[in-house]
C-alpha positions in Angstrom: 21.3 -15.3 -41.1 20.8 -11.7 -40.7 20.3 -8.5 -43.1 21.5 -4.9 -41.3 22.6 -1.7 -42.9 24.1 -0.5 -39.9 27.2 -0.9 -37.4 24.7 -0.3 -34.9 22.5 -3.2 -35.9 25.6 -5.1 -36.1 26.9 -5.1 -32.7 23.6 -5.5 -31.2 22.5 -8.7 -33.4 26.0 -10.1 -32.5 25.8 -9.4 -28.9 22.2 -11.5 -29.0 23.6 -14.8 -31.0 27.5 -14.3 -31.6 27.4 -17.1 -34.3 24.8 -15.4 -36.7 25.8 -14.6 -40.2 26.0 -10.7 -40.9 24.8 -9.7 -44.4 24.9 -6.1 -44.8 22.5 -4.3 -47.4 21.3 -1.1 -47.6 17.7 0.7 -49.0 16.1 1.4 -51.5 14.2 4.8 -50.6 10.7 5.9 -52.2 10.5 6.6 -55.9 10.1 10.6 -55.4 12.9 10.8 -53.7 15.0 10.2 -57.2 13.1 12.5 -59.2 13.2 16.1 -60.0 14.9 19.2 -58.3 17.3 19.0 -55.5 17.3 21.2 -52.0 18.5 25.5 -52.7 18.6 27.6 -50.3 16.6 30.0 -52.4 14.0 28.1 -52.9 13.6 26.9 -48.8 10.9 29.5 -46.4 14.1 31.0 -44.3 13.9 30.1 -40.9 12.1 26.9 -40.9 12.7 23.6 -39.4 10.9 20.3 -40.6 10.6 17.3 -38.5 9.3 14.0 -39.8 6.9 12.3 -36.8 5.4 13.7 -33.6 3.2 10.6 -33.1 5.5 8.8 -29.9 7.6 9.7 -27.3 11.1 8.3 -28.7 10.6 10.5 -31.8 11.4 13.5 -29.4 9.3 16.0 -30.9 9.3 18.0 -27.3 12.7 18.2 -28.2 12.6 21.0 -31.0 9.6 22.3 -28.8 12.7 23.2 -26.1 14.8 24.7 -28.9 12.2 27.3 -29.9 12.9 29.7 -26.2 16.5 29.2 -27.5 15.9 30.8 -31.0 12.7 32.9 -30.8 15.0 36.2 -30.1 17.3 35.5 -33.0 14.8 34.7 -35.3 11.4 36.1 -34.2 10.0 34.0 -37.5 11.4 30.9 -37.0 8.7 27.8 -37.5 9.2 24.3 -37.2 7.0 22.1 -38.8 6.0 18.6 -37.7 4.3 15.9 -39.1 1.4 14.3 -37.0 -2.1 15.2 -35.7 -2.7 18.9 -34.6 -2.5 18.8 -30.7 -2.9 22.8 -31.1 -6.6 22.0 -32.1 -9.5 23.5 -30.2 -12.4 21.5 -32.3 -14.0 19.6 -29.7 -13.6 16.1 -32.1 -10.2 16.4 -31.8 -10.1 17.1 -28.4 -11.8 14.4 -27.3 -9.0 11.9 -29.0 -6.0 13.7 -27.4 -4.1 11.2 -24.8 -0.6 10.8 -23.3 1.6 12.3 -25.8 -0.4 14.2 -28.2 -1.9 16.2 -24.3 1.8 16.4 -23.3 3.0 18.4 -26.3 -0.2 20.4 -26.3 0.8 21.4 -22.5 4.5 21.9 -23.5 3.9 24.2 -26.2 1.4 26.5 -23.7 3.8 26.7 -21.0 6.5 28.1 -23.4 4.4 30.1 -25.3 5.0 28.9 -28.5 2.2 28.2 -30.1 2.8 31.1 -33.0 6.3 29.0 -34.1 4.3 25.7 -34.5 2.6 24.0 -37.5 1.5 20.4 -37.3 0.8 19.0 -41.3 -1.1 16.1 -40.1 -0.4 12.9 -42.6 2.0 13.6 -46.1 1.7 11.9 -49.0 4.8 10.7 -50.1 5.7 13.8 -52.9 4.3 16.2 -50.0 6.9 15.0 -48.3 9.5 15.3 -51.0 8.1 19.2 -50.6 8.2 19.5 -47.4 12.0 18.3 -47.5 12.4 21.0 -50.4 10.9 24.3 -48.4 12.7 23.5 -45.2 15.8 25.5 -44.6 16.9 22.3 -42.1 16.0 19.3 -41.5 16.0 18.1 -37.7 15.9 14.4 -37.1 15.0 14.7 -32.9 14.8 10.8 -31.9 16.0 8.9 -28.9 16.2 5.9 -30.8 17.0 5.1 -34.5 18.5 2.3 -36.7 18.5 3.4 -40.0 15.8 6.4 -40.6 14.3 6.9 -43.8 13.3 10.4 -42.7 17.0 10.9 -42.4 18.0 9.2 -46.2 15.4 10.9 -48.0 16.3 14.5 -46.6 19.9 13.8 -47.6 19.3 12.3 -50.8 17.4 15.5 -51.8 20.4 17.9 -49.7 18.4 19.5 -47.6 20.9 20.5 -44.6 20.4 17.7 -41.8 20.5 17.6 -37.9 20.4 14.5 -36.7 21.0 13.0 -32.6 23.5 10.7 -32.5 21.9 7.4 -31.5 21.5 3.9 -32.8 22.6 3.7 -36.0 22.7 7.3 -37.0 26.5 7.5 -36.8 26.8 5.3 -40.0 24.8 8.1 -41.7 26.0 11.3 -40.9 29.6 12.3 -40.6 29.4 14.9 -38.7 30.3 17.9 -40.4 30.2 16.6 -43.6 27.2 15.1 -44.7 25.0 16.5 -41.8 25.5 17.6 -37.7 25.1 15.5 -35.2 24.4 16.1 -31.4 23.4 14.4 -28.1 19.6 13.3 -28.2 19.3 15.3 -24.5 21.1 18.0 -25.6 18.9 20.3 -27.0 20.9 23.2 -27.1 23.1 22.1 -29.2 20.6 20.9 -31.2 19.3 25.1 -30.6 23.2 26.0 -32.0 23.3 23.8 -34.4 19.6 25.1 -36.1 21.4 28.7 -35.8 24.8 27.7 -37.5 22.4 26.0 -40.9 20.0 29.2 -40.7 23.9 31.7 -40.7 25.3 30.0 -43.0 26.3 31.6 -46.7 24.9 29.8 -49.4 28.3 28.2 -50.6 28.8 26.8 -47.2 25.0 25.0 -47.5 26.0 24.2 -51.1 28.9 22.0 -50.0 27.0 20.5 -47.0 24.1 19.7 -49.2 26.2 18.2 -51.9 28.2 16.0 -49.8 24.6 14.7 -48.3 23.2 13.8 -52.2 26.5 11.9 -53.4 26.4 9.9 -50.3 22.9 9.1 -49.9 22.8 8.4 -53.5 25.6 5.9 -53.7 24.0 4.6 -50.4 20.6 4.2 -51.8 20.9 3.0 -55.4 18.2 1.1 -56.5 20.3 -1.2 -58.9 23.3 -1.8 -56.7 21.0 -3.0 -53.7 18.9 -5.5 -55.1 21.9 -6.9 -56.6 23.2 -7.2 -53.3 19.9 -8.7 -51.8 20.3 -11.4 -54.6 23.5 -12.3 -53.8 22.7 -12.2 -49.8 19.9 -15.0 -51.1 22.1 -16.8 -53.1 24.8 -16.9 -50.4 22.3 -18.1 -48.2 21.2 -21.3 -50.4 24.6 -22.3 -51.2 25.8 -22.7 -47.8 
């Protein structure tokens, strides 16, 4: 027996052990997440783009790095903001701790000169992220790999206008379009064109994008309805 949420997880557990039994169940997010005000575009800094990890590889952080050449003339005040440790950091105690990755993005950002258009926020407690969700004007979900990310729920749940790549079980998220845009991981010019159509957009258009992402992330992520279903799953189970 085997809990997913995703077709994704699905097709992949079934392709290990074809005779497993699929019981699909979907999250319950953070707390914060279900409180107070939703995502406006008047209350978001224009021209900013928040993504949720920088700390490994398959989160793809270089990714919006490459976006930035792409944009800068549009929108000389564009900023992304990422979560993770400040690789722009000249104290030497940071320094000294900077490997692999964290030297790689450091190196990536100098050779495209875009230091200016970077903010790293280090760690967020869970209502800075709710806040960090709320001042973004989009939300960029950059990884090469996913199942189910939270990042991605909890920015939708709230409205704030998401990009997402399409891998792993993103798909049975996003309809593209609808409830979010979705591009190629590798392709990070349309990730670029997809930045400027959110940040061009009238207000009634991010209206109806970020409504469509609250009543589906909220029907997907109701607290009640889940562990219901994780009861049943359980008692199922025990029957048999």
């Amino acid at each position: 027996d085997i809990i997913g949420r995703t077709a994704w997880d699905r097709v992949h557990a079934e392709s290990i052990n074809p005779d497993i039994h699929y019981h699909f169940c979907n999250e319950t997010l953070r707390p914060a997440f279900y409180e107070g005000k939703q995502w406006t575009l008047a209350d978001c800094k224009s021209h900013s783009v928040f993504v949720s990890n920088s700390g490994e590889p398959l989160k793809g952080a270089h990714q919006i790095i490459r976006v930035l050449p792409l944009l800068i003339g549009r929108y000389p005040d564009i900023k992304v903001r990422i979560i993770g440790r400040n690789v722009l950091s000249n104290k030497f105690r940071d320094l000294i701790h900077f490997m692999g990755y964290q030297l790689y993005l450091r190196r990536l950002i100098s050779l495209l000169g875009v230091a200016e258009h970077v903010e790293f926020l280090g760690s967020l407690s869970e209502q800075e992220m709710r806040d960090a969700f709320l001042h973004a004007h989009v939300y960029a979900l950059t990884s090469s790999i996913e199942n189910s990310p939270n990042s991605l729920c909890e920015a939708q749940i709230i409205g704030t206008p998401a990009i997402a790549s399409y891998v792993g079980g993103v798909p049975t998220l996003v309809e593209d379009g609808k409830t979010g845009l979705l591009y190629r991981y590798e392709e990070y010019e349309m990730l670029a064109a997809h930045i400027a159509y959110v940040f061009d957009s009238a207000e009634s258009e991010l209206r109806t994008l970020s409504e469509a992402e609250i009543a589906v992330a909220t029907a997907r992520h109701d607290g009640t309805k889940n562990a219901q279903t994780l009861i049943d799953i359980y008692q199922t189970i025990l029957k048999r």
